[in-house]
LUMTIZA-170923 format. One line per field, with one value per residue (C-alpha): residue number from 1; x, y, z; residue in one letter. Coordinates in nm, 4 decimals, decimal comma, always signed. Layout:
BEGIN
i <- (NUM	...)
x <- (X	...)
y <- (Y	...)
z <- (Z	...)
aa <- (A	...)
END
This chain:
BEGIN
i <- (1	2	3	4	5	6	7	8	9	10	11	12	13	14	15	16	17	18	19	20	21	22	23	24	25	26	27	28	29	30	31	32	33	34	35	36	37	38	39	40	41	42	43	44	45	46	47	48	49	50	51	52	53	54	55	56	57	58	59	60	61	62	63	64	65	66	67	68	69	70	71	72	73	74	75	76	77	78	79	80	81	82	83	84	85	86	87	88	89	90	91	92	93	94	95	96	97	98	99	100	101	102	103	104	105	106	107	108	109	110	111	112	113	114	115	116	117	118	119	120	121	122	123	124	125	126	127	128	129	130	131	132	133	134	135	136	137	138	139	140	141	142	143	144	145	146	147	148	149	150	151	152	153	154	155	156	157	158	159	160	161	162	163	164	165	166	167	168	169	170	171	172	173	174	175	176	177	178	179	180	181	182	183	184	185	186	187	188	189	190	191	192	193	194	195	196	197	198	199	200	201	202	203	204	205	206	207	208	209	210	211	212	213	214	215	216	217	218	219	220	221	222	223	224	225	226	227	228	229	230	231	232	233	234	235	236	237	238	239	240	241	242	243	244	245	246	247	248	249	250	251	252	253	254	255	256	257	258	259	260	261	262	263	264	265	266	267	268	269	270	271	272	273	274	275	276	277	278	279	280	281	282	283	284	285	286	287	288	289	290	291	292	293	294	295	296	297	298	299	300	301	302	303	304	305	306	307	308	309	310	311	312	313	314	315	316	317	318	319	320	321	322	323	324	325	326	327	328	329	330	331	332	333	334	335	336	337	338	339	340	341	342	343	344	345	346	347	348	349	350	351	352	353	354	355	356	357	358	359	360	361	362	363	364	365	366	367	368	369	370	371	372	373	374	375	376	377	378	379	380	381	382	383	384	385	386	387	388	389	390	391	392	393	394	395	396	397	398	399	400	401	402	403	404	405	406	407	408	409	410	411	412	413	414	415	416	417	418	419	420	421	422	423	424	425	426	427	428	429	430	431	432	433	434	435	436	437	438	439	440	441	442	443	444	445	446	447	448	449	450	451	452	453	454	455	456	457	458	459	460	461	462	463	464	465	466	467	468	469	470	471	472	473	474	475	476	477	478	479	480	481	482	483	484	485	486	487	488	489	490	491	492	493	494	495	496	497	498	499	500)
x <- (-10,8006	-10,5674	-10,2320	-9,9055	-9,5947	-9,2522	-8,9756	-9,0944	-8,7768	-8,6104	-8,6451	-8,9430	-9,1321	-9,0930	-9,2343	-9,5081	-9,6798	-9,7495	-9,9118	-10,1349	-10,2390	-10,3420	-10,5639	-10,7034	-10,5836	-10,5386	-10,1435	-9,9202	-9,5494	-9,3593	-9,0079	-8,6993	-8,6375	-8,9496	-8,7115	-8,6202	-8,9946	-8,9614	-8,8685	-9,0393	-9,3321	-9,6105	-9,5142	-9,8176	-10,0539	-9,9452	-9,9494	-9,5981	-9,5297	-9,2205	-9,0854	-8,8092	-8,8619	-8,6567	-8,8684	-9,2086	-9,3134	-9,2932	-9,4750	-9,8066	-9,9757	-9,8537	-10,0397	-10,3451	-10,6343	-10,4653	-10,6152	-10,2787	-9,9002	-9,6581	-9,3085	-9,0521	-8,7355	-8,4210	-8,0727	-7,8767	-7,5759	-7,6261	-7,3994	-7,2784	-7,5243	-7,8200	-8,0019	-8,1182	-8,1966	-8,4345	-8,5557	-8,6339	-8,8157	-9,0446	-9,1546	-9,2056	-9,3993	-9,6200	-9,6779	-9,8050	-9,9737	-10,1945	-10,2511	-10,3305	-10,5713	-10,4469	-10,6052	-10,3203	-9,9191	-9,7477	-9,3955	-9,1646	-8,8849	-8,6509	-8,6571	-8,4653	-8,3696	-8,6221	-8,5431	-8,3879	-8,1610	-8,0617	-7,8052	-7,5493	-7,7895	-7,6686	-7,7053	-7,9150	-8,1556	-8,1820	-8,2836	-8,5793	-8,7235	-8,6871	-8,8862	-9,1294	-9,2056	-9,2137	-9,4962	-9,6788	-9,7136	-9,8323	-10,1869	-10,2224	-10,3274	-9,9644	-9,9005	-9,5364	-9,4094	-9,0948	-8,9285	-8,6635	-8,3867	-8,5827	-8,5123	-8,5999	-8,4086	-8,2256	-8,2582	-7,9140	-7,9450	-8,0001	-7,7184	-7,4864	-7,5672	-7,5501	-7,2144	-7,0259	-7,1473	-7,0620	-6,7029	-6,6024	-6,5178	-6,4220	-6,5815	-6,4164	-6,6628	-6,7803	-6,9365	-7,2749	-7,3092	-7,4346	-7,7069	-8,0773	-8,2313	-8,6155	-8,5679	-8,9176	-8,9737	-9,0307	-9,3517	-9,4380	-9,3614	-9,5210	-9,8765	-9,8329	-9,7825	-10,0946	-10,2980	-10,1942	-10,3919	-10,7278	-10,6553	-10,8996	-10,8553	-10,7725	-10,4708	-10,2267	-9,8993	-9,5716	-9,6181	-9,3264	-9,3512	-9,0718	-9,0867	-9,1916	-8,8032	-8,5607	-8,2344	-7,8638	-7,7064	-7,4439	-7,7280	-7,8986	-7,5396	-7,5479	-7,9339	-7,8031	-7,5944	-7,8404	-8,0619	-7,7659	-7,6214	-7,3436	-7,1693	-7,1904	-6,9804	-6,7665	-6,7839	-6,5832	-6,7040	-6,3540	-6,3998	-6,1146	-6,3394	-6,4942	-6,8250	-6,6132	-6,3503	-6,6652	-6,8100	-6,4303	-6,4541	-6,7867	-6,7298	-6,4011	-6,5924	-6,9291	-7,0629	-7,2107	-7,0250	-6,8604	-7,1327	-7,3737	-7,1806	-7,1187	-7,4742	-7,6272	-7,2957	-7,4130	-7,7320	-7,6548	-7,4642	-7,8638	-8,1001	-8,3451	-8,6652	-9,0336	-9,1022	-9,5213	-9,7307	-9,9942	-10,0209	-10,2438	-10,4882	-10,5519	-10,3959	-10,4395	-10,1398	-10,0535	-10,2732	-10,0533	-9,8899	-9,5543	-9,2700	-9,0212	-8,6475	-8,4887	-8,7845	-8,7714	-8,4291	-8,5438	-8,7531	-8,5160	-8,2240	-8,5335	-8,6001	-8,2403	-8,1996	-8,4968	-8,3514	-8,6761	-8,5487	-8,7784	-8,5913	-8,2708	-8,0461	-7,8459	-8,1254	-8,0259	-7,7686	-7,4315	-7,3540	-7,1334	-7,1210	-7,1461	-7,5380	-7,4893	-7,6082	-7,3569	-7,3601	-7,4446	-7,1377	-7,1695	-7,1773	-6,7561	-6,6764	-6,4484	-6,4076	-6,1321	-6,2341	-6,0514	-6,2514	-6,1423	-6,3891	-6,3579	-6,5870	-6,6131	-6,7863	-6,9156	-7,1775	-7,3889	-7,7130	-7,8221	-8,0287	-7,7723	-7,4864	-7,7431	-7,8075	-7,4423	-7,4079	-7,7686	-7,6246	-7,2470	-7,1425	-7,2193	-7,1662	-7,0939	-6,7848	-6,6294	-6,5634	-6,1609	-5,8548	-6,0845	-5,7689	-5,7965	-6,1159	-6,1030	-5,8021	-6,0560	-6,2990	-6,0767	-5,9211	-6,2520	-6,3759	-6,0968	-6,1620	-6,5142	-6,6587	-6,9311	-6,6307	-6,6988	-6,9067	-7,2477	-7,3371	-7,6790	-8,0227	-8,1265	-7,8982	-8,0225	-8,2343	-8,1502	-8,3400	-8,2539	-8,1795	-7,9884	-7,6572	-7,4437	-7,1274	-6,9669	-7,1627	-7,5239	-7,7875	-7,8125	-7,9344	-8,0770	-8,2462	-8,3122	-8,2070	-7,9672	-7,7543	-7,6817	-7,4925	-7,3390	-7,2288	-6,9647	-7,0017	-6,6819	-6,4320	-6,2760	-6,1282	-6,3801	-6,6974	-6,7121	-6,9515	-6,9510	-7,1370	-7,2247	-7,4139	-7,5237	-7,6407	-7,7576	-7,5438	-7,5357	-7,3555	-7,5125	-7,4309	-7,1539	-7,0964	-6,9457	-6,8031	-6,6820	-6,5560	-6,5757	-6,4094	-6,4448	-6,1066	-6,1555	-5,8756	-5,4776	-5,5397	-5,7658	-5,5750	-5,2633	-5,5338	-5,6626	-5,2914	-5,1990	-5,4462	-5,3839	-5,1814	-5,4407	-5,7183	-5,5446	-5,5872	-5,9117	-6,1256	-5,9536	-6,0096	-6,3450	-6,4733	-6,3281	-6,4494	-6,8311	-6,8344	-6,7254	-6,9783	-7,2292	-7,1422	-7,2142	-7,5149	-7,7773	-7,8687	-7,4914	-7,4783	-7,7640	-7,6416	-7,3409	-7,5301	-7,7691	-7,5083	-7,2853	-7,3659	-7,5579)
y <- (+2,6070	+2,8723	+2,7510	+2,9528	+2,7974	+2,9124	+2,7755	+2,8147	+2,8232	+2,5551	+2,1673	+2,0566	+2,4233	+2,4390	+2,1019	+2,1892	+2,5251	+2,3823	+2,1152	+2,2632	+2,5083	+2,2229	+2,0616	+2,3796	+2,5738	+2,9670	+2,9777	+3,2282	+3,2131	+3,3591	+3,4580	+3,6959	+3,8364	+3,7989	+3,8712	+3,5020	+3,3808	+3,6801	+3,3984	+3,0558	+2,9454	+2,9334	+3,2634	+3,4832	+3,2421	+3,2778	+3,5500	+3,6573	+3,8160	+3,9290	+3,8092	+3,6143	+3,3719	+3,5400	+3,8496	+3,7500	+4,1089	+4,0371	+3,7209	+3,9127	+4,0149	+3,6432	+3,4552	+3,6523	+3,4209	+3,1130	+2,7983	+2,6140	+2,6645	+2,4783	+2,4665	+2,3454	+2,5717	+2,4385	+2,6010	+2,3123	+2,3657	+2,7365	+2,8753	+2,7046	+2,8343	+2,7027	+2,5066	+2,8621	+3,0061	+2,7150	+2,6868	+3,0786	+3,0257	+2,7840	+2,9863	+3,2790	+3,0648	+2,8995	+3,2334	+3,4054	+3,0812	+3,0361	+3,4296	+3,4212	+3,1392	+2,9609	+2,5905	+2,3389	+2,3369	+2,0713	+2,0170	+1,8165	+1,6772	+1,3641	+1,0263	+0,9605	+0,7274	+0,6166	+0,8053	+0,4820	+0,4672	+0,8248	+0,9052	+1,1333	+1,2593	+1,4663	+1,8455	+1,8191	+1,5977	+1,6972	+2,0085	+1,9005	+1,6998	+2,0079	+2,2313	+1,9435	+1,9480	+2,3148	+2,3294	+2,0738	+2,2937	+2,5768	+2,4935	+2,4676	+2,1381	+2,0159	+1,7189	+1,6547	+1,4627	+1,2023	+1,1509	+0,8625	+0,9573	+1,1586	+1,0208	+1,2610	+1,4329	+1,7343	+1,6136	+1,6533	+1,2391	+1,1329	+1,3475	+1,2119	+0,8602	+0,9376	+1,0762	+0,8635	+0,5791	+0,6755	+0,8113	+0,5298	+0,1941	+0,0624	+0,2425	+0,2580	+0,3416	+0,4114	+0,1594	+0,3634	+0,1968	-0,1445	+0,1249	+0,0574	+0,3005	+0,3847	+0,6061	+0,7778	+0,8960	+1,2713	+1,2445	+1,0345	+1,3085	+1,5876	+1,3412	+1,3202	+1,7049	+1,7977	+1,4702	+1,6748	+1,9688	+1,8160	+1,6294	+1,6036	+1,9152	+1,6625	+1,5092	+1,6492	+1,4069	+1,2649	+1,0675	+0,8481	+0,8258	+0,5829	+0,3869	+0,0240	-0,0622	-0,0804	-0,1094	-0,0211	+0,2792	+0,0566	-0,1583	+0,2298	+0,2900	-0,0564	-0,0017	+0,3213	+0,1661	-0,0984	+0,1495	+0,3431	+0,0701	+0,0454	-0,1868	-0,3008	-0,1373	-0,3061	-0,1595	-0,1929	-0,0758	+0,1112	+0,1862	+0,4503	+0,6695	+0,9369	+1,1293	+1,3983	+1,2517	+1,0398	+1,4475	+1,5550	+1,2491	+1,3748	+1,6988	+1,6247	+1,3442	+1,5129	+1,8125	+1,8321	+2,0817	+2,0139	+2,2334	+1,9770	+1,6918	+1,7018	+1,7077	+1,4856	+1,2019	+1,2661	+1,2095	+0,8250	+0,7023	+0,5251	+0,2785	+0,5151	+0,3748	+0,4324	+0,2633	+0,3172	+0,3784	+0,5496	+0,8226	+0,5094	+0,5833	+0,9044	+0,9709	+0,6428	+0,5757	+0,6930	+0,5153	+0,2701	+0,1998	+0,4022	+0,3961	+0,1142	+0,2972	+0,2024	+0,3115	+0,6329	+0,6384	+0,5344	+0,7970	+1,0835	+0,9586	+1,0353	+1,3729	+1,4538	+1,2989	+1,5173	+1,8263	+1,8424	+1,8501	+2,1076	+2,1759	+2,1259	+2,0909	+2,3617	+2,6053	+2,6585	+2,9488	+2,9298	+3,0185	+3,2618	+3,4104	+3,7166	+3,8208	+4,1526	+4,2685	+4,4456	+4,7873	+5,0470	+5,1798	+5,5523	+5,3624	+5,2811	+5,6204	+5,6216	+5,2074	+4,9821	+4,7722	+4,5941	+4,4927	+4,3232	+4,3964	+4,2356	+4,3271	+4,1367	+4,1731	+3,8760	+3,8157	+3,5817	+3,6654	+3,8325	+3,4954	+3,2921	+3,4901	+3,4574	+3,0848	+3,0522	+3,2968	+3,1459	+2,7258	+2,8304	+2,6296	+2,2704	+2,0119	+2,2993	+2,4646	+2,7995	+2,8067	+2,8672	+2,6660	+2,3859	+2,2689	+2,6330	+2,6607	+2,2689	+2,3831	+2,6909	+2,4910	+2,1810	+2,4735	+2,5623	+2,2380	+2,1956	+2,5214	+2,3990	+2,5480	+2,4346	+2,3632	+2,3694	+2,0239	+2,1979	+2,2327	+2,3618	+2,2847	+2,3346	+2,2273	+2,5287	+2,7944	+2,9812	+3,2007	+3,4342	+3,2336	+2,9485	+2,8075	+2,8009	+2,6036	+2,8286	+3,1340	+3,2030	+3,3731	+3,7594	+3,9257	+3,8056	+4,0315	+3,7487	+3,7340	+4,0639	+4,0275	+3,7437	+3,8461	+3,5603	+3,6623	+3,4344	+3,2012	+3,0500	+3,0839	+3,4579	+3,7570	+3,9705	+4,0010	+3,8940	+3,8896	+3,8096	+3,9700	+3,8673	+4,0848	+4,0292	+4,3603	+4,3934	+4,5451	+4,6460	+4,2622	+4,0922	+4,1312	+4,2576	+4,0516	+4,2799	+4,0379	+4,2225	+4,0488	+4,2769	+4,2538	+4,4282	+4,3152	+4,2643	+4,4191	+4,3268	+3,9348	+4,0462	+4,3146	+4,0110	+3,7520	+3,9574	+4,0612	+3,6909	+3,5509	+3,8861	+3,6860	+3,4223	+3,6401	+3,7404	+3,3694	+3,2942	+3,5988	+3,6227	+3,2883	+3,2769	+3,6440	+3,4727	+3,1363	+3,2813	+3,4541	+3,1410	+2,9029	+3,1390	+3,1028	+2,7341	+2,5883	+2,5780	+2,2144	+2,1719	+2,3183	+2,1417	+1,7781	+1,8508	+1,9863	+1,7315	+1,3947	+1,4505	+1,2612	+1,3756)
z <- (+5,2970	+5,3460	+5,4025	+5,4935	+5,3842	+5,5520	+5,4368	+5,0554	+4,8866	+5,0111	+4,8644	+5,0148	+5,0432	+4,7018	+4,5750	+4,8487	+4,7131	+4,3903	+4,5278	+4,7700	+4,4813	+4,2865	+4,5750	+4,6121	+4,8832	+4,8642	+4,9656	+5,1051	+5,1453	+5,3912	+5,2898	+5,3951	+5,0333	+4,7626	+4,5272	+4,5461	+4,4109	+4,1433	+3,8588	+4,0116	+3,7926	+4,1136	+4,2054	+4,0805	+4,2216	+4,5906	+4,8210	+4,9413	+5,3359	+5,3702	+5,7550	+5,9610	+6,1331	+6,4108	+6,4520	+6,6031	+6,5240	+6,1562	+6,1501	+6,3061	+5,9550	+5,7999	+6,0451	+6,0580	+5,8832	+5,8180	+5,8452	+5,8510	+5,8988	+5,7290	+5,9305	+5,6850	+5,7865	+5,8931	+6,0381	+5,8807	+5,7597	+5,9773	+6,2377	+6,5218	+6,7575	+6,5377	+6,7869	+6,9861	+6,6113	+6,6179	+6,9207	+6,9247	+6,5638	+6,7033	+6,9538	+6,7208	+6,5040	+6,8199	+6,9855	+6,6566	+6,5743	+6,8787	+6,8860	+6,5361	+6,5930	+6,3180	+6,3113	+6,2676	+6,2275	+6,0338	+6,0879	+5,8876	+6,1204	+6,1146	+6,2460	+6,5527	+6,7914	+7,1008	+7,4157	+7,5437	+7,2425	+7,2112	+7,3796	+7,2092	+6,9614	+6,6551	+6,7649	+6,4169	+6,5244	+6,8483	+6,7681	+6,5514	+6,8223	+7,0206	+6,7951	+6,7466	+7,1515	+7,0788	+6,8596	+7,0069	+7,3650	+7,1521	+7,2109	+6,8088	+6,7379	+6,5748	+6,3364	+6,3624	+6,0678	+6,1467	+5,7678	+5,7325	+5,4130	+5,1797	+4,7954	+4,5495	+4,2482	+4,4097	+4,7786	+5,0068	+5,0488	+4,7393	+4,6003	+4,8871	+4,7862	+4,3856	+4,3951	+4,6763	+4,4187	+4,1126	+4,2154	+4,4107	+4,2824	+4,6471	+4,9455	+5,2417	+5,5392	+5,8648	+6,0627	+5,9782	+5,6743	+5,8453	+6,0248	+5,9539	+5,7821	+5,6296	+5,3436	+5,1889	+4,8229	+4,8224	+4,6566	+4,9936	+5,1729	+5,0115	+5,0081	+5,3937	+5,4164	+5,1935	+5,4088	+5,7460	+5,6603	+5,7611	+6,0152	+6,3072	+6,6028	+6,8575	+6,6556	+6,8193	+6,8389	+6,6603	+6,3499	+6,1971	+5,8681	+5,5974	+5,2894	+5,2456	+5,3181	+5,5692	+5,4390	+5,5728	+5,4001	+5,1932	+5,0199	+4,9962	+4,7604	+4,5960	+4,5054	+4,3654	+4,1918	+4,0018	+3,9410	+3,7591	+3,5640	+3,7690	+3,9637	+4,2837	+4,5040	+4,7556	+5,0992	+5,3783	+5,7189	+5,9281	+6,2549	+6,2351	+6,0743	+6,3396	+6,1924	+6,1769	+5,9315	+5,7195	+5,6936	+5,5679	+5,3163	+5,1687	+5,1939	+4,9169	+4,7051	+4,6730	+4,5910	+4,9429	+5,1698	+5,4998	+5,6425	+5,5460	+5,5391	+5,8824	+6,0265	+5,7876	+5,8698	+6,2861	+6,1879	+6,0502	+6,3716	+6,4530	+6,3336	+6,2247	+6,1174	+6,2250	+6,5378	+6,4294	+6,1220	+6,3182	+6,0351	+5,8022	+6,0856	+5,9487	+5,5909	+5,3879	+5,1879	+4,8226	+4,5153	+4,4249	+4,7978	+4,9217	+4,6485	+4,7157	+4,7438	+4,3737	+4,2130	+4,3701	+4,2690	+3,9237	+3,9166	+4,0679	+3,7784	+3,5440	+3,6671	+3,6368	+3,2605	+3,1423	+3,3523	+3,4883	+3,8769	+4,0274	+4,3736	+4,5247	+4,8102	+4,5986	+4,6709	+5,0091	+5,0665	+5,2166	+5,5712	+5,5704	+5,2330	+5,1305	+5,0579	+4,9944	+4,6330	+4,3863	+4,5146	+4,1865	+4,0199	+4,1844	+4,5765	+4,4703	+4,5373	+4,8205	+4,8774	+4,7538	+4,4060	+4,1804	+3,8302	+3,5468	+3,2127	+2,8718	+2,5790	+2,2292	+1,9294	+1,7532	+1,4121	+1,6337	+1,7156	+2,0758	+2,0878	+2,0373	+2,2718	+2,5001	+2,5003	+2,5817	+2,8732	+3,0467	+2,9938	+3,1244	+3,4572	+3,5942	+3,2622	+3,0112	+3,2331	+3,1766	+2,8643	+2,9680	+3,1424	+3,2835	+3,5108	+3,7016	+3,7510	+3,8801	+4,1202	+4,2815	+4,2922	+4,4993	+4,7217	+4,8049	+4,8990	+5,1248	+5,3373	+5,3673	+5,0741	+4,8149	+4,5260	+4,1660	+4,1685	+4,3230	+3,9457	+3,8697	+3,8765	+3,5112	+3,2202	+3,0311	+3,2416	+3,5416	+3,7682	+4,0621	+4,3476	+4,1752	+4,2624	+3,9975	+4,0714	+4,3600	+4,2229	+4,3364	+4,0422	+4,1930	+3,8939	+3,5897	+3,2763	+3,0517	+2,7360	+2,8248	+3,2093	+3,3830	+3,7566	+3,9486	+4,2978	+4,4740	+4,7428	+4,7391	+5,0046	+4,9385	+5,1486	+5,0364	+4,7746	+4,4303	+4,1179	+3,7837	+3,5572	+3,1533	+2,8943	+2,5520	+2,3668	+1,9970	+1,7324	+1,3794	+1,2999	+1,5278	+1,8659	+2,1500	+2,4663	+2,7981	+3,0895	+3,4004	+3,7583	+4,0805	+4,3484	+4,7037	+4,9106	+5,2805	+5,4587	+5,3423	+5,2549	+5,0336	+4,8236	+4,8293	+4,7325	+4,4276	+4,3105	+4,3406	+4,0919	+3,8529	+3,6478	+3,5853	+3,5085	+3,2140	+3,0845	+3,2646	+3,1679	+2,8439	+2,7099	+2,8890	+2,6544	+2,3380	+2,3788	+2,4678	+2,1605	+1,9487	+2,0885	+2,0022	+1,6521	+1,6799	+1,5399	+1,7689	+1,7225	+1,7467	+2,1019	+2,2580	+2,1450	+2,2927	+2,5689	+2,6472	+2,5800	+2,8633	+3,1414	+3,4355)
aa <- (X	X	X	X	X	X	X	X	X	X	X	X	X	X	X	X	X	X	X	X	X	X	X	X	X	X	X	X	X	X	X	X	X	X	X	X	X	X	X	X	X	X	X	X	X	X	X	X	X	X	X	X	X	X	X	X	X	X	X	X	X	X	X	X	X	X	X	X	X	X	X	X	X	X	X	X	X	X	X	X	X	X	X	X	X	X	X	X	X	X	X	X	X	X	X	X	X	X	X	X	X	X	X	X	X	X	X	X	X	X	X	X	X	X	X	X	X	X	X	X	X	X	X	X	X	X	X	X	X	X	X	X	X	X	X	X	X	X	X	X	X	X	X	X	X	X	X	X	X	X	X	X	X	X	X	X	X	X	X	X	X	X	X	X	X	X	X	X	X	X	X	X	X	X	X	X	X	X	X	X	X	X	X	X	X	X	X	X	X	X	X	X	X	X	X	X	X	X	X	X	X	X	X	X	X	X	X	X	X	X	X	X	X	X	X	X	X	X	X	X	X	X	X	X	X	X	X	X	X	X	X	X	X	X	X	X	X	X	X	X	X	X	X	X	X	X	X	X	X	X	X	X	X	X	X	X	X	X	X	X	X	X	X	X	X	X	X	X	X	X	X	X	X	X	X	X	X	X	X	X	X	X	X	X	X	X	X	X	X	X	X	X	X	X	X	X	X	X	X	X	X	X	X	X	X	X	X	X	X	X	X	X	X	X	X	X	X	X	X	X	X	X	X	X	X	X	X	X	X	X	X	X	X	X	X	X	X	X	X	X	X	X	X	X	X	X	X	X	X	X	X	X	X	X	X	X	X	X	X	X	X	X	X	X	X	X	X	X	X	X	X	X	X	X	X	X	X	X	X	X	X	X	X	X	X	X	X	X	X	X	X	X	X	X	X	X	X	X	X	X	X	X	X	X	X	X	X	X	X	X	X	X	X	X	X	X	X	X	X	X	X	X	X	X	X	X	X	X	X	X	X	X	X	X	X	X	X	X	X	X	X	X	X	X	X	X	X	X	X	X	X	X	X	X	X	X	X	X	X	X	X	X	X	X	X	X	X	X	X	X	X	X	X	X	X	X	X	X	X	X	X	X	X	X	X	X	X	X	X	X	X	X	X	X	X	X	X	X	X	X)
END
C-alpha cells in the first residue's frame, strides 16, 4: 500500500514508518523541515513532501496517490489557541483527502469520557474528539483510534510516571490518582495502526482501544515502582490540589514541562477506559495477547538500559522557542551579538575529542560547575521551561533534531561540529557550538556561544551572567580536552554505569 505518514517525527510517527516499511508499504512522510529526517536511519527508504498542515495548498502534491493517510499530529503543548490550529488541520487534511481520493484515514486520538460523563472536558481532549468527528464527515472512510496511557520507552506518560516515582518517597496527590485508567503498550498501538490500513471501505467509526488492565494512576506509579526495584510509594490523594497546581508540581519534579504538564494533568480528571473492544472485530489482537502494563514497563526500562529508545516525547519542539537557524557570520553585520569563543589544543585524537563533544549533556553533564548549570536549568523550569532534566535520547549519538537538555541538535558534521541552539527561557537567541579539527599533535577543539539580545533585557541579561561565563565556558574548553585524553574504555564505563 502506499501510506502517507504526517506527523513523522514525532513519538509515534516515528516508531510508525519503520514499521509500515517492514510490512511492505511504499511510505511517504510529510514534514515542515526534511532537514529533520536528514540523520534518522528509515530516511532513504521513504519519500519526503515538504507541507503544513495549515496550508491546504501544500498538502495537494502529498495526497495525490495515496492509498492511506496516517493523522498522528498534535498541537499539545502548542499555543493557546491550539484547538482552531487543529480543527483547521483536519479540515486541510479531509478536504485534500477526499479530493485526493485517498482510500482510508487513520487517526490516533485519546480516550475520553462518554458524552454523559464529559462535562468539563480537557481543551486537550476535546479537541481530539473534535478532529476525530472531523475526519469522519470527510467522506474518507476514517478509522479513529481511542488510545488509553500509552507505555513505551520515551512516551510523555511513561516518563511522567518514571520520574514522579523515582523522586518521590511520599507522594502527595490529586484526587486523580484514585481515577481509572486503561494504559496500552506502544507496540499495541503501533499493531492497531498498521491493522487499520486494510480495513473494510464501509468501516467508518470510533474504535477504543487499551491494555488488558484497568488500573488507577497511583497503582500505575507503584507498578512502576516494582518493576524498578523500588519501593512502594505511599500516596496520599489532597483535594487542595487544582489541575493547575498538580501541572506546576510536575512541571518542577519531572522533566516534563508545564506546557505539557498541564494538558496531560486535565486530561486525568476521568475514568478513562474503553467503553468497547469493537476493534477485535476487525484487527485480531497481537500474537501473544495485548502486553499487561508492568511488562510494558519492563520492557520500556529495557529499552532505556540498552539506550536503545527509538523515539521520544523529547522529540517534540518547544512552543515558543526560537527556531531560527544560526544566521552565517557575514548576516552580523549591522545587528547586536555578543559571543564568547574558547579554543584549546590537546594530544588526543580528533576521534577521541569527538566522542566527548557528541556524549556531552543528559548523564555525562557539562563538563563545568555542575551547581550552575543545575541553577539555569531550575530557573528555567520555573518560568515554564524544559530545565536541564529533559536529558537526551541516546547516551552516546545525536542527530539533528534532538533535544539535548535545554538545547535542541541544529547542526551536526559528525565527527567535526556539533551546534546546539537554545530552547531555554532567554531574552533573545542562543547557540552553542563545539568543533574538533585535526592537528599536527593530535587535535584542536574551538567552542563558541552566540548570542542575539532581544531588546534592553536582553543586553542586561547577557552582561549579568558575563561573569559566569568566564568559569562556565572556561572550565567547560579545559575539561573537554582532558576527558578526551581518557581511555576510551575508561569513558564508556563511566558512561554506561550511571543510572538511567
Amino acid at each position: 500500500m502506499r501510506s502517507l505518514v504526517t506527523g513523522a517525527t514525532g513519538y509515534i510517527g516515528g516508531r510508525l514508518v519503520p514499521r509500515l516499511l517492514k510490512a511492505g508499504h511504499e511510505v511517504r512522510v510529510l514534514v515542515r523541515s526534511p532537514e529533520k529526517l536528514r540523520d534518522v536511519p528509515w530516511a532513504p527508504e521513504v519519500d519526503v513532501a515538504q507541507g503544513d498542515l495549515g496550508d491546504r495548498d501544500s498538502l495537494r502534491s502529498a495526497f495525490e496517490g495515496v492509498d492511506v493517510v496516517y493523522y498522528l499530529v498534535h498541537s499539545m503543548g502548542g499555543a493557546k489557541d491550539f484547538e482552531a490550529i487543529e480543527r483547521e488541520s483536519a479540515h486541510n487534511v479531509a478536504a485534500a483527502a477526499h479530493d485526493a481520493g485517498v482510500g482510508r484515514i487513520v487517526y490516533l486520538g485519546g480516550l475520553h469520557p462518554t458524552p454523559e460523563e464529559s462535562a468539563g472536558l480537557s481543551p486537550h481532549l476535546r479537541s481530539r474528539v473534535e478532529v476525530g468527528r472531523i475526519l469522519l464527515a470527510s467522506g474518507v472512510p476514517t478509522a479513529a483510534l481511542q488510545a488509553g496511557v500509552v507505555i513505551g520507552s520515551g512516551s510523555t506518560s511513561f516518563e511522567m510516571i518514571r520520574h514522579l516515582t523515582e523522586v518521590l518517597p511520599y507522594m502527595p496527590a490529586p484526587r486523580w490518582v484514585r481515577n481509572r485508567i486503561q494504559p496500552i503498550a506502544v507496540r499495541d498501538v503501533l499493531h492497531y495502526l498498521i491493522g487499520a490500513a486494510t480495513l473494510p471501505p464501509e468501516v467508518n467509526r470510533t474504535f477504543d482501544i487499551g491494555g488488558p488492565d484497568v488500573l488507577r494512576y497511583g497503582q500505575m506509579m507503584n507498578g512502576y515502582a516494582l518493576e524498578a526495584g523500588l519501593r512502594q510509594r505511599p500516596i496520599a490523594a489532597l483535594p487542595v490540589l487544582t489541575p493547575w497546581l498538580a501541572a506546576q508540581w510536575v512541571n518542577l519534579v519531572t522533566p516534563i514541562p508545564r506546557t505539557l504538564a498541564v494538558p496531560i494533568i486535565a486530561s486525568l480528571q476521568f475514568d478513562c477506559v474503553a467503553h468497547e473492544h469493537d476493534i477485535r472485530d476487525h484487527i485480531p489482537d497481537p500474537e501473544g495477547g495485548l502486553t499487561p502494563y508492568r511488562r510494558a514497563v519492563r520492557l520500556a526500562l529495557e529499552k532505556m538500559r540498552q539506550g536503545e529508545v527509538e523515539t521520544s516525547w523529547q522529540d517534540a519542539l518547544v512552543a515558543g522557542a526560537a527556531s531560527d537557524p544560526l544566521p552565517s557570520d557575514p548576516d552580523w553585520a549591522g545587528h547586536t551579538v555578543y559571543t564568547d569563543v574558547k579554543q584549546r589544543r590537546t594530544a588526543a585524537s580528533p576521534e577521541r575529542l569527538w566522542t566527548v563533544i557528541e556524549g556531552i549533556g543528559g548523564e555525562n553533564g557539562w563538563y563545568s560547575f555542575p551547581l550552575a548549570w543545575a541553577v539555569r536549568g531550575w530557573m528555567d523550569k520555573l518560568v515554564g521551561g524544559v530545565g536541564l532534566r529533559r536529558g537526551r535520547r541516546s547516551p552516546t549519538r545525536l542527530q539533528v533534531g534532538d533535544a539535548l537538555d535545554f538545547w535542541r541538535v541544529e547542526e551536526i558534521e559528525r565527527g567535526r561540529m556539533l551546534r546546539l541552539r537554545a530552547e531555554m527561557k532567554v531574552p533573545g537567541r542562543a547557540w552553542l557550538e563545539m568543533r574538533a579539527t585535526p592537528d599536527a599533535r593530535g587535535s584542536v577543539y574551538d567552542q563558541r556561544a552566540v548570542f542575539f539580545p532581544r531588546g534592553l533585557g536582553g543586553r542586561l541579561y547577557w552582561l549579568a551572567i558575563l561573569p559566569f561565563h568566564g568559569v562556565i565556558f572556561t572550565g567547560m574548553a579545559n575539561r573537554i580536552t582532558e576527558a578526551a585524553l581518557t581511555p576510551v574504555d575508561t569513558l564508556e564505563a563511566e558512561t554506561h554505569g550511571r543510572p538511567s
